[in-house]
C-alpha positions in Angstrom: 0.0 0.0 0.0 1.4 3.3 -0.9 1.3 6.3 1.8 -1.2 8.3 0.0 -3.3 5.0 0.1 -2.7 4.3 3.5 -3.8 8.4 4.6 -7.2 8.1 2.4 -7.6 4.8 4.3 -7.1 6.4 7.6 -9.5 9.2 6.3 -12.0 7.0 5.2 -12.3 4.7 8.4 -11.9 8.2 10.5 -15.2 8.8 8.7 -16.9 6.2 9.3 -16.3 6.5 13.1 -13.4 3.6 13.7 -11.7 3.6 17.0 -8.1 4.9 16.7 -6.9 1.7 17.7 -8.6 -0.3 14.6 -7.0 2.3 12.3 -3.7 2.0 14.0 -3.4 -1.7 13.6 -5.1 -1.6 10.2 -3.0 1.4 8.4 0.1 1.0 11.0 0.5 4.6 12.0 0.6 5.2 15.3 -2.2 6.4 17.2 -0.7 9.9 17.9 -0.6 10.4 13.9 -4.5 9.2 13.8 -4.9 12.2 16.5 -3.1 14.4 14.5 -5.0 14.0 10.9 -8.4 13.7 13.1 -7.5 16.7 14.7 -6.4 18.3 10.8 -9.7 16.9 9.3 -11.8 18.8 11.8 -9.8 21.8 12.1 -8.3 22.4 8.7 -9.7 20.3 6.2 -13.1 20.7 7.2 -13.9 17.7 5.9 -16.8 15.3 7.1 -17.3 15.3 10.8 -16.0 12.0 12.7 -18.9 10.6 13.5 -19.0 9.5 17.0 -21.5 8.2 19.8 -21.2 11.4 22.0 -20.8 11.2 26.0 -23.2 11.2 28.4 -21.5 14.6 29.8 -22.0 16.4 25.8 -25.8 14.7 26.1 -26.1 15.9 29.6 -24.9 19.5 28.5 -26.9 19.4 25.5 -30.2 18.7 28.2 -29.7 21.4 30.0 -29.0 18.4 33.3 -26.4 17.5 34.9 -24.3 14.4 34.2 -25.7 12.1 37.3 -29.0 13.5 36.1 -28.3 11.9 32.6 -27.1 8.6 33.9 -30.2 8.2 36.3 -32.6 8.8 33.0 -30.6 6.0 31.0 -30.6 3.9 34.0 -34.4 4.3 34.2 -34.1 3.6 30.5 -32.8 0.4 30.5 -34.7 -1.2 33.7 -37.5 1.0 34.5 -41.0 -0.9 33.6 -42.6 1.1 30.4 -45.8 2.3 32.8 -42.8 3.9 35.2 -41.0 5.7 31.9 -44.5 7.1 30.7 -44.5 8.5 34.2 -41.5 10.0 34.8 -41.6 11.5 31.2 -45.4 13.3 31.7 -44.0 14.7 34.9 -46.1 12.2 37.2 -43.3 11.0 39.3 -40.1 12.9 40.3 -36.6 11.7 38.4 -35.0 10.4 41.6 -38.7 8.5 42.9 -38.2 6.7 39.7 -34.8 6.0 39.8 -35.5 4.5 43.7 -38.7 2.0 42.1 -36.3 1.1 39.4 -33.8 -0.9 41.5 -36.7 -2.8 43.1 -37.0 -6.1 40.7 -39.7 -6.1 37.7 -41.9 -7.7 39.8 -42.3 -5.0 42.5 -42.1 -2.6 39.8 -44.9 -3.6 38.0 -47.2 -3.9 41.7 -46.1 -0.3 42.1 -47.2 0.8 39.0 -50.4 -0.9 39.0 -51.3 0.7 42.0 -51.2 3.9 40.8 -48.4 7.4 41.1 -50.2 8.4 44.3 -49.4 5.0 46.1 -46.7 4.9 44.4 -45.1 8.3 45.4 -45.9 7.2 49.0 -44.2 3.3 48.8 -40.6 6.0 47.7 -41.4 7.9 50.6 -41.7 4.8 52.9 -38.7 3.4 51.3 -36.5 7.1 51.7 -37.9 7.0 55.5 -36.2 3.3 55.8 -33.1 4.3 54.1 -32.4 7.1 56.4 -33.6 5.4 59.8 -31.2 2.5 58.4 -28.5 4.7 58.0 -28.5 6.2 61.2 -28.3 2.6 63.3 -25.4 2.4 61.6 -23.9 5.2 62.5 -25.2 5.1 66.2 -23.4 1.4 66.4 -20.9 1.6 69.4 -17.5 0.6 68.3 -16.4 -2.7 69.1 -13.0 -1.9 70.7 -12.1 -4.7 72.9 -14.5 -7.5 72.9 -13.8 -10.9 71.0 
């Protein structure tokens, strides 16, 4: 493969959105030069953008939220029941209140939601109220200093 061959390979994988480390071990430059001519394509070529999945910080940024914020709605996503989604996206139920029904299994999920937002909102608060109390045995537990 000649150089100029081996650049408009680089260019066309960079393109298509190949990881540097594919086109390093596919065209055998090193991965600073793939930096550099993705860096010159953007820059000074302004040639077609490298298309890449963006992060969840640029999505979060793009949202107006912040990055936990972002995480906590994919999170819901990907193991929220439907019913809980439709919720949280028509403003029923709070972010976080969603978030906290989504770690329960599917089953409790789906007796949560079919008991309505308003039992539902008061199961999270039960749950927060649990959480807390919890966490403050733990912290009232004497140290065990010299016992055996």
């Amino acid at each position: 493969m000649t150089a100029a061959t081996t650049i408009e390979t680089a260019i066309e994988m960079l393109n298509q959105g190949y990881s540097v480390r594919r086109i390093a071990a596919d065209t055998g430059f090193s991965k600073s030069k793939i930096g550099r001519l993705r860096q010159q394509l953007g820059q000074d070529c302004k040639l077609a953008e490298v298309s890449r999945r963006p992060t969840v910080a640029q999505l979060a940024r793009l949202a107006g939220i912040s990055v936990r914020s972002m995480h906590t709605g994919f999170f819901i996503q990907r193991y929220g029941v439907p019913e809980l989604r439709q919720w949280l996206l028509a403003g029923v139920i709070s972010l976080h209140a969603a978030e906290l029904i989504t770690r329960l299994n599917l089953e409790y999920q789906h007796e949560i939601v079919a008991m309505g937002p308003d039992k539902a909102k008061a199961i999270v608060k039960n749950i927060r109220r649990q959480l807390r109390d919890s966490a403050a045995n733990v912290q009232e537990c004497p140290d065990d200093e010299g016992g055996a």
